[in-house]
N, C-alpha and C positions, 0 to 999 in steps of 0.2 A: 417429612420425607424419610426413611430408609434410611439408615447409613450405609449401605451397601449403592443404593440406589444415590447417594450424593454425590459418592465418590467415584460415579460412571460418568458425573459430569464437571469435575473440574480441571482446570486448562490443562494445556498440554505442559505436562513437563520436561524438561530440558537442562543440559551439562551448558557450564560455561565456557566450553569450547566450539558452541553451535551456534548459528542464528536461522533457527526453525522454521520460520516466517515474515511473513511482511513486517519489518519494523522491529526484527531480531527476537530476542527471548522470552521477554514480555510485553510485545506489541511496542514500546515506548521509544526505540530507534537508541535504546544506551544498551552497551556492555558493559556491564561494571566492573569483570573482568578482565579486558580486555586492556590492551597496551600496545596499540599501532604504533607504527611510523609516526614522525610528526612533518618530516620532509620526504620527498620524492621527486621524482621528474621523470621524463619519458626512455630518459635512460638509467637515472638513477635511482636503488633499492627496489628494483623490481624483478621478481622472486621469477615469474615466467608472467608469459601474453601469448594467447588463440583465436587466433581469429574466430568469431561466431557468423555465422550466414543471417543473413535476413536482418528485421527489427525488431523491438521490443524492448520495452518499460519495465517489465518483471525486475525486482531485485534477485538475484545471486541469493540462495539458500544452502543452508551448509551444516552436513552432521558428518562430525567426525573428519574421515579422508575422502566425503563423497561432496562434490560441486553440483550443484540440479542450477536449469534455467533453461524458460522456456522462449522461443523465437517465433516469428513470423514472418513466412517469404511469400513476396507476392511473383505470383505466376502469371498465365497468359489472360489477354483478354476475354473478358464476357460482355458481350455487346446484349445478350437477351433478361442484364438481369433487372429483378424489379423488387426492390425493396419497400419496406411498408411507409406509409405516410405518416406524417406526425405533424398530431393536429393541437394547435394555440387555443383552440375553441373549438364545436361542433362546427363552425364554417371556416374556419381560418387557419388555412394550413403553414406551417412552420417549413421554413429554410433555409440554410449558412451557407455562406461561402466556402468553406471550409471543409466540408464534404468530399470527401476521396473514398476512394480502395473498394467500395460495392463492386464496381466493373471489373474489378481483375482475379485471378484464381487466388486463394489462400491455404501456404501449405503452414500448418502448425507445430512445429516439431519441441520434443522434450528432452534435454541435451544432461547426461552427465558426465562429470570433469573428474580426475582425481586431483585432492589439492594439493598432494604435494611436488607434483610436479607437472600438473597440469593436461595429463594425459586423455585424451574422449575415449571413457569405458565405454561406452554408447549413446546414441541416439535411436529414438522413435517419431514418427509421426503421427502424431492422436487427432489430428484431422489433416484432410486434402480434398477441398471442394469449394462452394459456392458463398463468400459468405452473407449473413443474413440481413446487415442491414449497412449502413455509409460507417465509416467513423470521424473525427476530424483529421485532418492530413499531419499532424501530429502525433496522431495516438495510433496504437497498433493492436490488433488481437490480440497480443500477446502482453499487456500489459499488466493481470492482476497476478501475484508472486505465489508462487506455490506454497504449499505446507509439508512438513514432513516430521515424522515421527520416529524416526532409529530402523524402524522395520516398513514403513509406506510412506510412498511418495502420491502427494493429489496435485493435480492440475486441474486450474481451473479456466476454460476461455468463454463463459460467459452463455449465450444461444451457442455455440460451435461444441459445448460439449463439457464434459467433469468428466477427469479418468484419475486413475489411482496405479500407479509402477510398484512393484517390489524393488530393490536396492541392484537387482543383479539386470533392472531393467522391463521384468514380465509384466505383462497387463493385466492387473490385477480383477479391474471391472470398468465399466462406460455405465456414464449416467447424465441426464441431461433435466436440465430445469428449463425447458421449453423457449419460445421466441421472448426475450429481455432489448425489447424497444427503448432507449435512452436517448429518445431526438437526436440519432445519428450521431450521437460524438465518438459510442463506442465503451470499449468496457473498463472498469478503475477498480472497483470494489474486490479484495482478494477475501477468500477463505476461509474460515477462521476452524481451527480444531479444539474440542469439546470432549476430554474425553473418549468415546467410541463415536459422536458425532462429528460431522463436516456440515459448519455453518456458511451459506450465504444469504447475501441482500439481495432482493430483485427486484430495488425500484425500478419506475419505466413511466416516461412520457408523462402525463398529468396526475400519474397514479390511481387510476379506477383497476389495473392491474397491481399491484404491484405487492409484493412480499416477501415475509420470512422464510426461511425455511432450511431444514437439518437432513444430511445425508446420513447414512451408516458409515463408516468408516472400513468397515469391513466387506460390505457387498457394494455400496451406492444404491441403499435399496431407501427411498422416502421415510423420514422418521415423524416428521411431522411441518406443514405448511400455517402458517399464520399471515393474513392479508396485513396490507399495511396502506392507509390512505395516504400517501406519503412521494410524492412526483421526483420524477428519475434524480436519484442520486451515486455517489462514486466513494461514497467514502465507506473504508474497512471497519467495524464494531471492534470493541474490546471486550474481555472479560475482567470486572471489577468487583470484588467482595459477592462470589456467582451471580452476577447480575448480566447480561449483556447489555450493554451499553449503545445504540445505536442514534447514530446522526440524523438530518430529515433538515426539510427547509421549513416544513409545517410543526414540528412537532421531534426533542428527542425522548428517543420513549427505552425506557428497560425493560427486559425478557426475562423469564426464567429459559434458561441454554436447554431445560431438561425437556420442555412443552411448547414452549413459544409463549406460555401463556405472559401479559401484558402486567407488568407490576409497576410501575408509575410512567408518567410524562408530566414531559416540561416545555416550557416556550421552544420552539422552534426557528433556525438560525433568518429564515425569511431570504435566503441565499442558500445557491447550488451548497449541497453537500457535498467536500468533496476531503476535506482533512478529515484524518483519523483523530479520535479523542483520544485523552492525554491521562493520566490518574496521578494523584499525590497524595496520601492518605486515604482519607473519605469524603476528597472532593473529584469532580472529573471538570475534566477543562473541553470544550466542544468549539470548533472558530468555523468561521470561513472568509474568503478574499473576492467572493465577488455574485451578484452586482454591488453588494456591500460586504466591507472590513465590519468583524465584527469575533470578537473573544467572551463566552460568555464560563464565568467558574458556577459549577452546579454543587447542591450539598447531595448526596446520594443517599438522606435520611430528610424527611420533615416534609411537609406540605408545600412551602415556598423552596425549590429547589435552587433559584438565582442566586447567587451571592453576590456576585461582582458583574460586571461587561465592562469590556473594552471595545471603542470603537475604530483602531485604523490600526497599519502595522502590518497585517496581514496579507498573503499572497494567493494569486490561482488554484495553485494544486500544490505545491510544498506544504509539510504539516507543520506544526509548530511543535517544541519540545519542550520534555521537561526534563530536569538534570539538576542535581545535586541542591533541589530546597528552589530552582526559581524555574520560569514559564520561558522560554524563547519565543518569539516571533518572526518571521521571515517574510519579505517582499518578493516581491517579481526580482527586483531590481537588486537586493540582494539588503536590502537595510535592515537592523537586527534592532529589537526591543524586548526589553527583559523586566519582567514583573513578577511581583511577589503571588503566587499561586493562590496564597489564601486570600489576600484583601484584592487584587486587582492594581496592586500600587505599583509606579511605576518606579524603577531603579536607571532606567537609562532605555532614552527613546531616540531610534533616527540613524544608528550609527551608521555608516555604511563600510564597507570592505575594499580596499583599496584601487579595485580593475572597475567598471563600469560594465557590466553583465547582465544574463538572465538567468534565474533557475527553474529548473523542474523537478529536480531532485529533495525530498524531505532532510533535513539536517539528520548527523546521529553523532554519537558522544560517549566517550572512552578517555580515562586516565585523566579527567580534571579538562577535558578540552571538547571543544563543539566542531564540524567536521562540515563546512558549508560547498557545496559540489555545483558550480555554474554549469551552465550548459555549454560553454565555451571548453569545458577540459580542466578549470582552474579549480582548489581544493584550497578554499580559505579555514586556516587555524584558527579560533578565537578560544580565549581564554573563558573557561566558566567561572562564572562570579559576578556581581553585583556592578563591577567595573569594567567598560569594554575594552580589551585590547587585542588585536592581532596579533597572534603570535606567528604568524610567515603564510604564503602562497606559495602551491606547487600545483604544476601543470604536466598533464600526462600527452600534453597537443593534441587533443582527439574532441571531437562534442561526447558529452554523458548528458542525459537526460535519467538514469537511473539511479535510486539509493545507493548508498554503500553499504556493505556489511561489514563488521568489523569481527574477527576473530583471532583471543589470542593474541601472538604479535603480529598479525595482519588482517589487510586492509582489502576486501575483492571489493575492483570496481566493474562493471559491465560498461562499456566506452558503446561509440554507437559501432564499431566493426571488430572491438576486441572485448576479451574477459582479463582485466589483469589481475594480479597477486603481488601485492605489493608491500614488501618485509623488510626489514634494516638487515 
């Protein structure tokens, strides 16, 4: 390849006063810069709180003095609508309990804050209409986390649409990667920025559809599609040593970010995709929590890609981390296990955190400390290192279901009805 042409395609760069993306700087959920708070509470060290409308899973992204996040509000009934079927087999149609939000209006809106004091420069609405298919009564259209680059903002909500903002709010362009069927749960997968490309995943349903595929960053004009045999999954890729890196239940398989084109695979998790992978060196770590717990560390050189697997530990949809030389692992329930990245070994299994909770939020980690967010509002400290300790709990009294971002000396949390900023 070109040196010209190599250098249109690696990551997005980034100051260590942002967190860009899903999972902060570089994808990994750590600021290595950064130096939060280590206590708070709903009255205490907190810098401002806004109410936000509606719902949404999206983390909080952040360049410079500009807050972006996106919401979802559900509006009036649709008693006419009719979503697509999703089929276990050529006769055997698929269905959850779980199922909501097809029947009623979804309005999409793109919200930005200034940080430092918390002001709404504006809002938009990059969609208001019908949407396309169920999701689970948990999850929200607005769930996969924007990207942003110093000069564009991209959204992404999956079938409802890809748009890209300027900083003062303009709509830059609309671009849509068509109907993304995921047996009704709804959409997980954020992003990812390439250079002059906008990468997403589009598995779906059993995967005879399903694929890669690269936007322009500059128009949202097609740059290139790559199929993937690969049944609906949720989890975000990384970029490692220009490789894309992507998840799969059947199969993880690397990209080149420039073509799509297909440069190895490996064993496949045999469970929903839905953690982001993890990088330490020139290994990559890939998990998932269900129908099976499973951690498996890949070499990202050699024919036998496997090094290690673990098999429990792991949770739903929280990802696991890496931080300062060891692997985190998180539960539903909140219990931490920590292992050596390179061998699989274990340092300490089972712990648990001192409330009895649920998470949905991915950990993330700043200044020697691991940042575990319940869904109850609580923000368990734990010490990073080979030893588990809690170093304190603090509660904002509100449910989160989203990431934290951590910037600098603070902390944005999106709460389920506020956006806080949370600073000593």
């Amino acid at each position: 390849m070109r040196k010209s042409a190599l250098f249109a395609f690696l990551p997005l760069t980034v100051f260590a006063a942002d967190w860009p993306q899903w999972r902060g700087p570089a994808a990994t959920g750590v600021a290595d810069d950064a130096h939060p708070p280590a206590t708070w509470s709903a009255t205490e060290n907190i810098a401002w709180k806004v109410e936000v409308p509606g719902r949404g899973h999206s983390q909080p992204v952040i360049w410079g003095d500009r807050v972006f996040l996106t919401t979802d509000i559900e509006g009036e009934a649709l008693p006419d609508a009719k979503p697509p079927k999703h089929m276990m087999s050529p006769t055997q149609e698929f269905t959850h309990p779980d199922w909501s939000g097809v029947d009623h209006r979804q309005t999409l809106k793109v919200l930005c804050y200034r940080a430092s004091d918390g002001k709404l420069l504006w809002e938009h609405t990059a969609y208001d209409g019908k949407p396309f298919d169920y999701k689970h009564r948990r999850n929200t259209d607005a769930s996969p986390t924007p990207v942003v680059d110093g000069k564009t903002l991209v959204v992404y909500f999956e079938s409802l649409g890809f748009y890209a903002y300027s900083f003062d709010g303009k709509l830059l362009w609309k671009s849509s990667v068509g109907d993304v069927p995921s047996m009704g749960m709804g959409p997980g997968t954020s992003p990812v920025m390439v250079g002059d490309s906008v990468i997403v995943v589009c598995d779906q349903d059993l995967g005879d559809k399903s694929f890669l595929a690269a936007f322009s960053k500059k128009n949202g004009e097609l740059l290139w599609k790559t199929p993937r045999k690969i049944q609906a999954s949720w989890a975000t890729p990384i970029v490692v040593n220009g490789q894309l890196i992507v998840s799969g239940n059947e199969a993880i398989i690397a990209y080149d970010p420039a073509n799509g084109h297909e440069l190895w695979r490996s064993k496949g998790l045999g469970s929903h995709a839905i953690h982001t992978p993890m990088q330490i060196g020139d290994m990559v770590i890939v998990s998932s929590g269900y129908p099976k717990k499973l951690t498996y560390g890949l070499r990202l050189d050699g024919d036998d890609h496997v090094a290690w697997k673990y098999e429990k530990g792991t949770a739903y949809v929280p990802s696991p981390i890496v931080y300062q030389g060891y692997v985190y692992l998180i539960t539903d329930n909140g219990s931490l296990t920590c292992l050596d990245p390179k061998t699989g070994e274990v340092k300490y299994e089972g712990k648990r955190v001192p409330v009895a909770t649920k998470f949905m939020a991915s950990p993330v980690a700043a200044a020697g400390k691991i940042f575990l967010t319940a869904e109850t509002g609580e923000t368990f400290v734990i010490k990073a290192g080979p030893e588990h300790e809690v170093l304190g709990t603090n509660s904002i009294d509100e449910p989160v279901y989203s990431s934290l971002a951590l910037v600098g000396d603070a902390i944005y949390m999106r709460a389920e009805q506020h956006l806080y900023k949370i600073r000593q």
